[in-house]
MARMI-680341 format. One record per residue: residue in one letter; x, y, z of N, C-alpha, C, CB in turn. Coordinates in steps of 0.02 Angstrom, whole numbers, plus 50000, padded with zeros to 5 digits. Atoms other than C-alpha are relative to their C-alpha. Glycine has a CB too. Example, Ala and Ser with C-alpha at 12.3 -4.5 7.8 and 13.67 -1.06 7.14 Angstrom:
A500454994150000506154977550390500455006050000499505000150062
S499584994149997506844994750357499615005550037500205002349929
//
This chain:
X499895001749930479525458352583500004992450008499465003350046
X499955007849987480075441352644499644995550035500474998650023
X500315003149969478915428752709500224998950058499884995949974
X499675003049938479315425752903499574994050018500045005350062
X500455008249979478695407853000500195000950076500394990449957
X499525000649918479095406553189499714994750042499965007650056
X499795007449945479425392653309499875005050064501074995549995
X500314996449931478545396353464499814996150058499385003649985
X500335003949938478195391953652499525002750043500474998250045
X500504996249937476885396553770499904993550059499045003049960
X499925006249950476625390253934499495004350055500954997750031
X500674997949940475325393854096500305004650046499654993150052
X499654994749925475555405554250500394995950023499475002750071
X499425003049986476505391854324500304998849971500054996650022
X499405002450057477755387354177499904992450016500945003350015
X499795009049985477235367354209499974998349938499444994450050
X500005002950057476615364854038500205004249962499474997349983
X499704997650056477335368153870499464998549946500714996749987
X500455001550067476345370853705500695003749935498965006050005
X499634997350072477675372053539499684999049939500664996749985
X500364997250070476945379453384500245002349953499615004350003
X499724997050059477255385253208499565002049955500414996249970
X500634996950065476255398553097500495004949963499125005550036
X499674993350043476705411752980499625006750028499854999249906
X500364993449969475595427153077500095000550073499205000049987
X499895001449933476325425553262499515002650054500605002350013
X500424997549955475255439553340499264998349977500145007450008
X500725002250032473535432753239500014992550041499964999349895
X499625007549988474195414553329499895000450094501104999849964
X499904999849923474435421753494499105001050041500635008150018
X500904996749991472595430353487499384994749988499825006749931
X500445004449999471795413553450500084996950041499924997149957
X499765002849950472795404053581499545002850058500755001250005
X500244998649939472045416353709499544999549990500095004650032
X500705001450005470295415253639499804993550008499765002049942
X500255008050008470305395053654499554999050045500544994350009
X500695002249959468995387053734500284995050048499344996249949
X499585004449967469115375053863499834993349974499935000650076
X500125005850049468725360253743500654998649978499515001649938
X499535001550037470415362853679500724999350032499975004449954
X499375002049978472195356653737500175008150048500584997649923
X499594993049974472965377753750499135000850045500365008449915
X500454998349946471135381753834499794997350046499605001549987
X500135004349931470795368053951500665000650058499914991249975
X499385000449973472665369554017500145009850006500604994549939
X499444992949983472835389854016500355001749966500445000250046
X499314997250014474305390253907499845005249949500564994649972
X500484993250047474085408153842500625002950005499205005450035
X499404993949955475865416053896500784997149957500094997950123
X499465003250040477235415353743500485003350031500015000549920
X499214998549941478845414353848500635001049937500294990150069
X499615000450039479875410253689499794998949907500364995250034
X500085001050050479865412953500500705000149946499515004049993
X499494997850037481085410753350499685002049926500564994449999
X500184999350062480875419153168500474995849936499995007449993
X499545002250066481385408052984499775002249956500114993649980
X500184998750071481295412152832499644994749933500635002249979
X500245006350016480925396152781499564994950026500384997649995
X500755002949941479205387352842500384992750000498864999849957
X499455005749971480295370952827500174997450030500324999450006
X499574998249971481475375252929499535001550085500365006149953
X500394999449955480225381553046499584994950035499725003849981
X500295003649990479095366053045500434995150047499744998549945
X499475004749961480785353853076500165003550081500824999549948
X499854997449936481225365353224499454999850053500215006549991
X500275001949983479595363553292500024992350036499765001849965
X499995008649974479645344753295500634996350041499974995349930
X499815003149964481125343953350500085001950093500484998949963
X500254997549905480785355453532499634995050023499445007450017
X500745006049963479285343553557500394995450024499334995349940
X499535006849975480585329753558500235000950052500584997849962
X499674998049965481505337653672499664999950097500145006449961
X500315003349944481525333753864499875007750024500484993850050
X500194992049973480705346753969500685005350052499214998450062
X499314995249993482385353954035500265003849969500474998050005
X499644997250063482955356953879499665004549976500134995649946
X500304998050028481635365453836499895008250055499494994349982
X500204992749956481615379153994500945000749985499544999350115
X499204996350008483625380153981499985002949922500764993150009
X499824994550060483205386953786499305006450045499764995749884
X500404992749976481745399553870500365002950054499214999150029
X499804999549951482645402454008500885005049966499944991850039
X499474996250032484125409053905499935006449971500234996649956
X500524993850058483155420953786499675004750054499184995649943
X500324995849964481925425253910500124998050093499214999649968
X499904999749940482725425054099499475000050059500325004649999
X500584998649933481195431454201499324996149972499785010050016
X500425004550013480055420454096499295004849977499964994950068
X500244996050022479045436154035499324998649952500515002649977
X500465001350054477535436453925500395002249941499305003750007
X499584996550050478515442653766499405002449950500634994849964
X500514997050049476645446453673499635005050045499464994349965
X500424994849955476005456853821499875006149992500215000850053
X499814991050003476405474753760499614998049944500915004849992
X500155000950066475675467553572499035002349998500254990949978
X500515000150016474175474153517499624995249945500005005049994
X500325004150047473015461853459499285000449986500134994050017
X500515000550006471495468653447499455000549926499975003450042
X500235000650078471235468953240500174992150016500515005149924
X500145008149992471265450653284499534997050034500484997050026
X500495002449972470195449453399499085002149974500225001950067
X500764997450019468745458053310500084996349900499915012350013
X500125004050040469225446453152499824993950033500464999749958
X500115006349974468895430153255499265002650047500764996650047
X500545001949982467335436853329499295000849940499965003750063
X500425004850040466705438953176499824995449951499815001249991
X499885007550002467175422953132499384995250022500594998650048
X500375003049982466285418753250499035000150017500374999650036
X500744997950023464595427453233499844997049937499915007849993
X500155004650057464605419753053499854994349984500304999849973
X500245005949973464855401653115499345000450024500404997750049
X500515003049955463465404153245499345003049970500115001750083
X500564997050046462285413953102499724991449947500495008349937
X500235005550043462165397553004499554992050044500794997849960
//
Protein backbone atom coordinates (compact mmCIF):
# COMPACT_ATOMS: atom_id res chain seq x y z
CA UNK A 1 0.00 0.00 0.00
CA UNK A 2 1.21 3.46 -0.93
CA UNK A 3 2.20 5.98 1.52
CA UNK A 4 -0.38 9.04 1.36
CA UNK A 5 0.70 12.88 2.84
CA UNK A 6 -2.04 15.62 2.65
CA UNK A 7 -2.06 19.34 2.35
CA UNK A 8 -4.62 20.63 4.59
CA UNK A 9 -6.75 23.68 5.88
CA UNK A 10 -8.75 24.27 8.86
CA UNK A 11 -10.29 27.30 9.89
CA UNK A 12 -12.82 28.62 12.99
CA UNK A 13 -16.70 28.92 13.07
CA UNK A 14 -16.25 32.12 11.38
CA UNK A 15 -13.81 31.13 8.44
CA UNK A 16 -11.51 34.45 9.51
CA UNK A 17 -8.48 32.50 10.17
CA UNK A 18 -6.60 29.94 8.21
CA UNK A 19 -4.26 27.19 9.64
CA UNK A 20 -2.31 25.09 6.48
CA UNK A 21 -0.79 21.83 7.46
CA UNK A 22 0.97 18.72 6.29
CA UNK A 23 1.14 15.08 7.94
CA UNK A 24 1.00 11.67 6.71
CA UNK A 25 -2.16 10.39 9.26
CA UNK A 26 -4.89 13.17 8.42
CA UNK A 27 -7.62 11.88 10.82
CA UNK A 28 -4.77 11.26 13.87
CA UNK A 29 -3.88 15.30 12.81
CA UNK A 30 -7.33 16.42 12.88
CA UNK A 31 -7.89 14.67 16.51
CA UNK A 32 -4.91 16.56 17.92
CA UNK A 33 -5.87 19.91 16.34
CA UNK A 34 -9.19 19.58 18.28
CA UNK A 35 -7.55 18.48 21.49
CA UNK A 36 -5.11 21.72 21.47
CA UNK A 37 -4.89 23.72 24.30
CA UNK A 38 -5.28 27.24 24.43
CA UNK A 39 -1.44 27.82 24.78
CA UNK A 40 -1.28 26.93 21.24
CA UNK A 41 -1.78 28.94 17.90
CA UNK A 42 -4.95 26.10 16.48
CA UNK A 43 -6.24 26.23 20.37
CA UNK A 44 -6.09 29.75 21.38
CA UNK A 45 -7.75 30.74 17.90
CA UNK A 46 -10.46 27.71 17.63
CA UNK A 47 -9.28 26.50 14.38
CA UNK A 48 -10.62 22.94 14.65
CA UNK A 49 -12.91 22.79 11.33
CA UNK A 50 -10.91 21.16 8.14
CA UNK A 51 -12.76 22.99 5.29
CA UNK A 52 -10.14 21.72 2.73
CA UNK A 53 -7.69 18.85 2.16
CA UNK A 54 -5.50 17.46 -0.74
CA UNK A 55 -3.84 13.79 -0.88
CA UNK A 56 0.21 13.15 -2.52
CA UNK A 57 1.94 10.54 -2.82
CA UNK A 58 4.90 12.22 -2.30
CA UNK A 59 5.60 14.00 1.27
CA UNK A 60 7.70 16.49 -0.98
CA UNK A 61 5.32 17.38 -2.97
CA UNK A 62 3.08 17.73 -0.11
CA UNK A 63 5.43 19.83 2.08
CA UNK A 64 6.14 22.40 -1.20
CA UNK A 65 2.32 22.68 -1.56
CA UNK A 66 1.97 23.53 1.88
CA UNK A 67 4.39 26.40 1.72
CA UNK A 68 3.30 27.52 -1.02
CA UNK A 69 -0.83 28.11 0.28
CA UNK A 70 0.76 29.93 3.29
CA UNK A 71 2.22 32.26 0.68
CA UNK A 72 -0.76 32.75 -0.75
CA UNK A 73 -3.08 35.83 -0.17
CA UNK A 74 -6.14 35.09 1.82
CA UNK A 75 -8.52 35.19 -1.27
CA UNK A 76 -6.73 32.81 -2.89
CA UNK A 77 -6.87 30.73 -0.39
CA UNK A 78 -11.02 30.71 0.20
CA UNK A 79 -11.48 30.78 -3.80
CA UNK A 80 -9.38 27.14 -3.60
CA UNK A 81 -11.91 26.06 -0.40
CA UNK A 82 -14.56 27.58 -1.72
CA UNK A 83 -14.30 25.54 -4.95
CA UNK A 84 -13.85 22.01 -3.39
CA UNK A 85 -15.93 22.74 -0.55
CA UNK A 86 -18.91 25.38 -1.52
CA UNK A 87 -20.86 25.47 1.86
CA UNK A 88 -17.56 25.54 3.72
CA UNK A 89 -18.46 22.18 5.56
CA UNK A 90 -16.48 20.41 8.19
CA UNK A 91 -15.20 17.60 5.77
CA UNK A 92 -13.83 15.45 9.17
CA UNK A 93 -17.23 15.70 10.94
CA UNK A 94 -18.78 12.29 10.01
CA UNK A 95 -14.85 10.79 10.83
CA UNK A 96 -14.51 8.79 13.61
CA UNK A 97 -11.74 9.66 15.68
CA UNK A 98 -12.05 8.18 18.66
CA UNK A 99 -8.95 5.39 18.52
CA UNK A 100 -7.21 8.72 18.54
CA UNK A 101 -8.46 10.20 21.02
CA UNK A 102 -7.90 7.47 23.62
CA UNK A 103 -4.15 7.24 22.14
CA UNK A 104 -3.45 10.99 23.06
CA UNK A 105 -5.02 10.63 26.40
CA UNK A 106 -2.86 8.20 27.15
CA UNK A 107 -0.24 10.13 26.05
CA UNK A 108 -1.19 12.14 28.18
CA UNK A 109 -1.65 10.29 31.47
CA UNK A 110 2.03 9.08 30.84
CA UNK A 111 3.44 12.68 30.50
CA UNK A 112 1.55 13.73 33.68
CA UNK A 113 2.68 10.16 35.56
CA UNK A 114 6.32 11.33 35.45
Amino acid sequence: MAKKYYTYMLTHERNHIFYVGVTNNIERRICEHRNATYGSHVGHFNIKKLVYFETHADVRIAIRREKTIKKWKRQWKINLITEQNPDWMDLSAEWDLSKYNKNLNENESATNAD
